[in-house]
C-alpha positions as CSV (number, residue, x, y, z in Angstrom):
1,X,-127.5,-82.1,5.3
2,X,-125.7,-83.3,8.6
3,X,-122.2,-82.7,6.6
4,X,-123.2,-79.5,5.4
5,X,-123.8,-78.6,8.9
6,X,-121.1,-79.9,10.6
7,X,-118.9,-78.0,7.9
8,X,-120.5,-75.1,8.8
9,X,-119.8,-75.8,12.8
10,X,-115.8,-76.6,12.2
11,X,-115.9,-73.3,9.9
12,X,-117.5,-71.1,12.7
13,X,-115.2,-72.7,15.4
14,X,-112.3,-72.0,13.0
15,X,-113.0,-68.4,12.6
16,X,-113.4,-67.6,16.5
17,X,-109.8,-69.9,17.0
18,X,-108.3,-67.6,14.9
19,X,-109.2,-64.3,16.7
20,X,-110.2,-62.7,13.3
21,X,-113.5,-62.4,12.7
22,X,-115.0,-63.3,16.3
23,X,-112.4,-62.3,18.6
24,X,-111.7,-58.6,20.8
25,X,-109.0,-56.3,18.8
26,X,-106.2,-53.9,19.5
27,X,-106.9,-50.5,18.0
28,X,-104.6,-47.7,18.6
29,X,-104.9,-44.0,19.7
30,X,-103.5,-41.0,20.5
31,X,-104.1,-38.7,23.7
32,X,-103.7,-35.3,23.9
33,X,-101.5,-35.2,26.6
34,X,-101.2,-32.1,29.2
35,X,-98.5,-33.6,31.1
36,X,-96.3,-34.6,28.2
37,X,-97.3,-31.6,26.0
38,X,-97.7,-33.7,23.0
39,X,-99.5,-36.3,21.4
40,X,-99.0,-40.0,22.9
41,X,-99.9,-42.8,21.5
42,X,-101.7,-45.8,23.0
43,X,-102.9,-49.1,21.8
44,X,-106.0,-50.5,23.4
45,X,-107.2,-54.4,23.0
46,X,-111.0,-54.1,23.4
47,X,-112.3,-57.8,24.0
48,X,-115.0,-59.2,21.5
49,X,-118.8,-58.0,22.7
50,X,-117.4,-55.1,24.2
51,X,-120.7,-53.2,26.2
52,X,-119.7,-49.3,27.1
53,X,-122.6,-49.4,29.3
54,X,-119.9,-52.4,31.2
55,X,-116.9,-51.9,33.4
56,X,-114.5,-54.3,33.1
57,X,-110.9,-55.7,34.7
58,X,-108.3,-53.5,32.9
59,X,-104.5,-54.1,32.9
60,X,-101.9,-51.2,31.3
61,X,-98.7,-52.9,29.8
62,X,-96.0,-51.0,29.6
63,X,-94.1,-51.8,26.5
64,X,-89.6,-52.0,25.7
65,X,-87.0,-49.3,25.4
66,X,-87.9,-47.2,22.0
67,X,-91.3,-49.6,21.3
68,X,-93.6,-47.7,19.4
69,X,-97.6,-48.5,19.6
70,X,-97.2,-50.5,16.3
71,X,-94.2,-52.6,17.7
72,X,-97.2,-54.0,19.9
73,X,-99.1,-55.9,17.9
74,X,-95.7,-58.3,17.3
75,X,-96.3,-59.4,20.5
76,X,-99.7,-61.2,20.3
77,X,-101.2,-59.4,22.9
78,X,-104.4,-59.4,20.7
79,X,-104.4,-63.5,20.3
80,X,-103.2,-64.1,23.2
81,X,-106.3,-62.0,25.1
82,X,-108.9,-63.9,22.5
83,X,-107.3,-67.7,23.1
84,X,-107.4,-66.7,26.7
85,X,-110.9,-65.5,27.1
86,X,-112.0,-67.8,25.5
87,X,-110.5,-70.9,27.0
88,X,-112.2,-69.2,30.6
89,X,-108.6,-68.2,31.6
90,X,-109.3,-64.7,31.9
91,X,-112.6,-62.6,32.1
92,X,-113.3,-59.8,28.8
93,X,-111.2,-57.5,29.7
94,X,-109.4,-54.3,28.5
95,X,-105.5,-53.9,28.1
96,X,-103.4,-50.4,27.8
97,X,-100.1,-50.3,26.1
98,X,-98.7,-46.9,26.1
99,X,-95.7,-46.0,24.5
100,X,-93.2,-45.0,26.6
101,X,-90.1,-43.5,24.4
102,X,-86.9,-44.2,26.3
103,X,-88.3,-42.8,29.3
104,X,-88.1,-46.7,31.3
105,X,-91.3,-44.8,33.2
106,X,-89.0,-42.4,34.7
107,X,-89.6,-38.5,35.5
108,X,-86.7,-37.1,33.6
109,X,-86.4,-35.1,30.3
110,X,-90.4,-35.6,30.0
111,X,-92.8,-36.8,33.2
112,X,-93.6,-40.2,32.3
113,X,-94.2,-41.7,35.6
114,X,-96.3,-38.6,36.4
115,X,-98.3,-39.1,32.9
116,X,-98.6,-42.8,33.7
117,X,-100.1,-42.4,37.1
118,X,-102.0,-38.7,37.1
119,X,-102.8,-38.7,33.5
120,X,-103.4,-42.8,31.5
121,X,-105.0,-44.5,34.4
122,X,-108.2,-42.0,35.0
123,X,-108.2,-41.0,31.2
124,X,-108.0,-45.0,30.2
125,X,-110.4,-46.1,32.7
126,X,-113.3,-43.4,32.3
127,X,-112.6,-43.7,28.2
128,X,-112.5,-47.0,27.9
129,X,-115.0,-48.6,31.2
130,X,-112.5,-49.8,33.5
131,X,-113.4,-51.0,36.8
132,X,-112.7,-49.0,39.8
133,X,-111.0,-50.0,42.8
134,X,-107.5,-52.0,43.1
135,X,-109.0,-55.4,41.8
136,X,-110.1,-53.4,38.4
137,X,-106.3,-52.8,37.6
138,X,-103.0,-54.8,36.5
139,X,-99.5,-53.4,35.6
140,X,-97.3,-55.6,33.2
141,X,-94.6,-54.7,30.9
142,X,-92.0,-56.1,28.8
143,X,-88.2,-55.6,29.0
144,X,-87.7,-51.2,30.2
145,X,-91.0,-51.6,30.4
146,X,-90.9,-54.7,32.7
147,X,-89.1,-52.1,35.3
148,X,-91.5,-49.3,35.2
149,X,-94.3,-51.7,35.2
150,X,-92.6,-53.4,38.8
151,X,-91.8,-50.0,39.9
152,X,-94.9,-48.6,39.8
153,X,-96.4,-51.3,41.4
154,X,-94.0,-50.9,44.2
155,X,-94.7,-47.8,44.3
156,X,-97.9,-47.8,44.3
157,X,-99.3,-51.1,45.5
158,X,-102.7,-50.1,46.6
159,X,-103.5,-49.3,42.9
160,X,-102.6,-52.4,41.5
161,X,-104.1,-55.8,41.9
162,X,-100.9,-57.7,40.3
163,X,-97.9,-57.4,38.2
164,X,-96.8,-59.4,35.4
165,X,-93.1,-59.0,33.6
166,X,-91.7,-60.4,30.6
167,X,-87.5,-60.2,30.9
168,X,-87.9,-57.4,32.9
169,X,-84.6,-54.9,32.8
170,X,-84.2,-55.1,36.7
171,X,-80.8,-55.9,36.8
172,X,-79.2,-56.1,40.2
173,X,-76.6,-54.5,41.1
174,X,-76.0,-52.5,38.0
175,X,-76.7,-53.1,34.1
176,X,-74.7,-55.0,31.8
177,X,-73.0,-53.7,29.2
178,X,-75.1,-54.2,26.6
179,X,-78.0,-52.7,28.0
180,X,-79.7,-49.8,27.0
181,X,-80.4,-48.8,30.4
182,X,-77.0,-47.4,30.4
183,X,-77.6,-45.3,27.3
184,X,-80.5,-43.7,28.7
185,X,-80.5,-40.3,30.1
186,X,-82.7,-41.1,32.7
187,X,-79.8,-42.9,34.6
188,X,-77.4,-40.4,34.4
189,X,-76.3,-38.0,31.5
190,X,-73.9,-37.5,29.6
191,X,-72.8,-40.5,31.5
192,X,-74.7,-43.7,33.3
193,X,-74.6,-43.5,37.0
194,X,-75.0,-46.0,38.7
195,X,-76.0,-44.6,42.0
196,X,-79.0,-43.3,39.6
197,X,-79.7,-46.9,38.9
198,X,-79.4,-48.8,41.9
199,X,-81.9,-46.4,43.4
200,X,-84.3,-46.4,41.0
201,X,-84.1,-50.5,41.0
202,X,-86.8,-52.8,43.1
203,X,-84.3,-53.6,46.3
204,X,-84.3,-49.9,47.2
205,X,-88.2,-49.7,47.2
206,X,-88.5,-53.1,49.4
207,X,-88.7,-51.2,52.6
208,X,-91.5,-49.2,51.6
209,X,-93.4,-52.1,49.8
210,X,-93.2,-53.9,53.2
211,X,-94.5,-50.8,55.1
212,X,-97.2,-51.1,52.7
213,X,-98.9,-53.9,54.1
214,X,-99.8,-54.8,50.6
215,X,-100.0,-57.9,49.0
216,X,-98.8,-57.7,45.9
217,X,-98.5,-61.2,43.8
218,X,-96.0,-60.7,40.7
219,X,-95.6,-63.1,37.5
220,X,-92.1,-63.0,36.2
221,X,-90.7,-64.1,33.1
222,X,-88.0,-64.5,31.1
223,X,-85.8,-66.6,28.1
224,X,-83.2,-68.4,29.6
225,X,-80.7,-68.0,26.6
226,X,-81.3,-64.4,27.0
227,X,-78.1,-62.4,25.8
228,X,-78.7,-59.5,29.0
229,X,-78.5,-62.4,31.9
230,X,-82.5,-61.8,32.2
231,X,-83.4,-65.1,33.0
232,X,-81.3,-65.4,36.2
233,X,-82.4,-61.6,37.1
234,X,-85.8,-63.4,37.1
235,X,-84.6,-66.2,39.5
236,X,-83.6,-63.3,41.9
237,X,-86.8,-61.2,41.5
238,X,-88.7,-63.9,42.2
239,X,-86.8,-65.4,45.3
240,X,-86.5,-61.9,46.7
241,X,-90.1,-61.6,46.2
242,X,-91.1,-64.6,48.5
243,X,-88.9,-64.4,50.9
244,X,-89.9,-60.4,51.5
245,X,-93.1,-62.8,51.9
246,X,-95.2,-62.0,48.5
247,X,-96.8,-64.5,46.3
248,X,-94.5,-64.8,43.2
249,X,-94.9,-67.7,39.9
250,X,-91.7,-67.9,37.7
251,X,-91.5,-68.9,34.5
252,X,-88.4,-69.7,32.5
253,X,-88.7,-70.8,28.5
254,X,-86.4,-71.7,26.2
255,X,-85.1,-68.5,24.0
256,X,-83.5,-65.2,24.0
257,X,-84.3,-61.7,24.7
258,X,-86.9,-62.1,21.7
259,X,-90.4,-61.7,20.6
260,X,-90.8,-65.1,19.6
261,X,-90.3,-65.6,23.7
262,X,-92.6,-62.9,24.3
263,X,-95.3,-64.1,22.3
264,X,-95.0,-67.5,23.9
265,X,-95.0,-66.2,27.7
266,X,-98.1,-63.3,27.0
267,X,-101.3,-65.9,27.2
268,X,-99.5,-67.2,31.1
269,X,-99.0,-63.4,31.5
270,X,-102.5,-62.5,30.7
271,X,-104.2,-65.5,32.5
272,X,-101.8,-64.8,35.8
273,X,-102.6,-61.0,35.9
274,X,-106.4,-61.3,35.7
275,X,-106.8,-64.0,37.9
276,X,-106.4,-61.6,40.7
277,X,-108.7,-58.8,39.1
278,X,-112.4,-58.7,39.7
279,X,-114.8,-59.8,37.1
280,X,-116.6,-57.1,34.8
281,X,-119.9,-55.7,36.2
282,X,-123.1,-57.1,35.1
C-alpha cells in the first residue's frame, strides 16, 4: 500500500513538473482592433487556478520581427511561467504577446505604438483581470520586439513597473548589416535612414527618462555568439543604464541569436520582471 502510494505521489509531482496537466496555458486570440482596422492576434498565458473574480500582475511581451502568435509558444513562455510559479519565483500571473508584424512597435504604415498603448493594455487588463496601477504591469520583448518593449518603457515609465529584453535590436549607433531593422519601412523607405534610427533608439530618449524621475529597473539579455553583435549591445544597454543611475541585471549565455537561447533566458526573464510587480489581489 505505501508503494502504491508513493507511486501515486511521484506520478502527481510528475504531471505538475511537466506543466501539462496541472500547470497555467497559453491560449491565443484575436481582437477586433479599431486602431489597426483589422483583426490582431494575441496569445495570452493564463496561470493554473486562474479566478476572474482575481486581479493579478500582468506583463505584455512583445514578440521578433515577422513573429506570428504561434511562433510564441517556441519560446517556452508557457513552461517557463509554470516552473516559475511554481518554484515561488514569480506570483500567478498573466502574460500578453501581441503580434506585432514588422512594425518594431513603431507608428508608421499601421499605428502600432498607438494600438499597443491606447488599445492592448486597457482591452488586456479589463479582459483578462489585470491589476491596475504601475506595479500591475511589465513590458518584455524579444529581438524588434526587445526595442519596442525598452521604448515604450522609456516612454512611458510611469506605466511600467519593469522591463525585461531578450537580444534586444537596440543597436547603437546604427544597425548592422544583417539586420532586419534596415529592411523595415519604419526606418526609412524605399531606403534605411539612419537619422530615422538613431532617433527612434534608447540614447535619444535618456533625457526624457531622466526627467521622469522614474525608476525604471530593466533585465537584459542576450547570446554571446550572437551573429547581430547583440551580446555586446547588451553590455552597453546595461552600463548606460546604471550609470544614467537605474537598476539594471545582465545576463550573457552561451549561443546565438536563437530560440534555444531564448528558451534558456525566459524563466530569469519572468522571475526578474515580476519581482517588481505587486502580488494578485486576494
Amino acid at each position: 500500500m505505501r508503494l502504491r502510494a508513493a507511486a501515486m505521489v511521484a506520478c502527481l509531482a510528475l504531471l505538475m513538473g511537466s506543466g501539462t496537466a496541472w500547470g497555467g496555458e497559453l491560449t491565443h486570440h484575436t481582437l477586433a482592433s479599431a486602431v489597426l482596422a483589422r483583426p490582431w492576434n494575441i496569445s495570452v498565458y493564463l496561470p493554473a487556478g486562474y479566478n476572474p473574480a482575481r486581479r493579478y500582475p500582468m506583463m505584455v511581451f512583445l514578440p521578433g520581427n515577422g513573429a506570428t502568435s504561434r511562433d510564441v509558444t517556441q519560446l517556452g513562455i508557457e513552461a517557463a511561467a509554470n516552473a516559475e510559479i511554481a518554484a515561488g519565483h514569480m506570483p500567478p500571473a498573466v502574460i500578453v504577446v501581441p503580434e506585432l508584424g514588422r512594425s518594431w512597435g513603431l507608428n508608421g504604415a499601421e499605428a502600432m505604438e498607438t494600438a499597443l498603448m491606447r488599445e492592448l493594455l486597457p482591452e488586456a487588463r479589463q479582459r483578462w483581470n489585470g491589476l491596475g496601477g504601475r506595479r500591475g504591469l511589465v513590458i518584455g520583448g524579444i529581438s524588434a520586439g526587445g526595442f519596442a518593449a525598452l521604448r515604450l518603457a522609456m516612454l512611458h515609465p510611469e506605466q511600467f513597473a519593469a522591463a525585461v529584453l531578450l537580444s534586444p535590436a537596440v543597436y547603437v549607433p546604427q544597425p548592422p548589416a544583417n539586420s532586419a531593422a534596415r529592411r523595415a519601412d519604419v526606418f526609412g523607405t524605399p531606403n534605411f535612414q539612419p537619422e530615422a534610427w538613431t532617433a527612434a533608439n534608447y540614447p535619444a530618449l535618456m533625457k526624457g527618462m531622466r526627467a521622469s524621475g522614474q525608476v525604471l529597473p530593466l533585465f537584459v539579455a542576450s547570446g554571446t555568439e550572437d551573429n547581430l553583435g547583440i551580446g555586446a549591445q547588451a553590455v552597453l544597454l546595461s552600463d548606460a543604464w546604471r550609470l544614467a543611475g537605474q537598476p539594471a541585471e545582465l545576463l550573457l549565455v552561451p549561443g546565438g541569436h536563437e530560440t534555444a537561447v531564448w528558451r534558456q533566458l525566459m524563466p530569469r526573464a519572468l522571475a526578474y520582471g515580476f519581482r517588481h510587480t505587486a502580488a494578485p489581489s486576494p
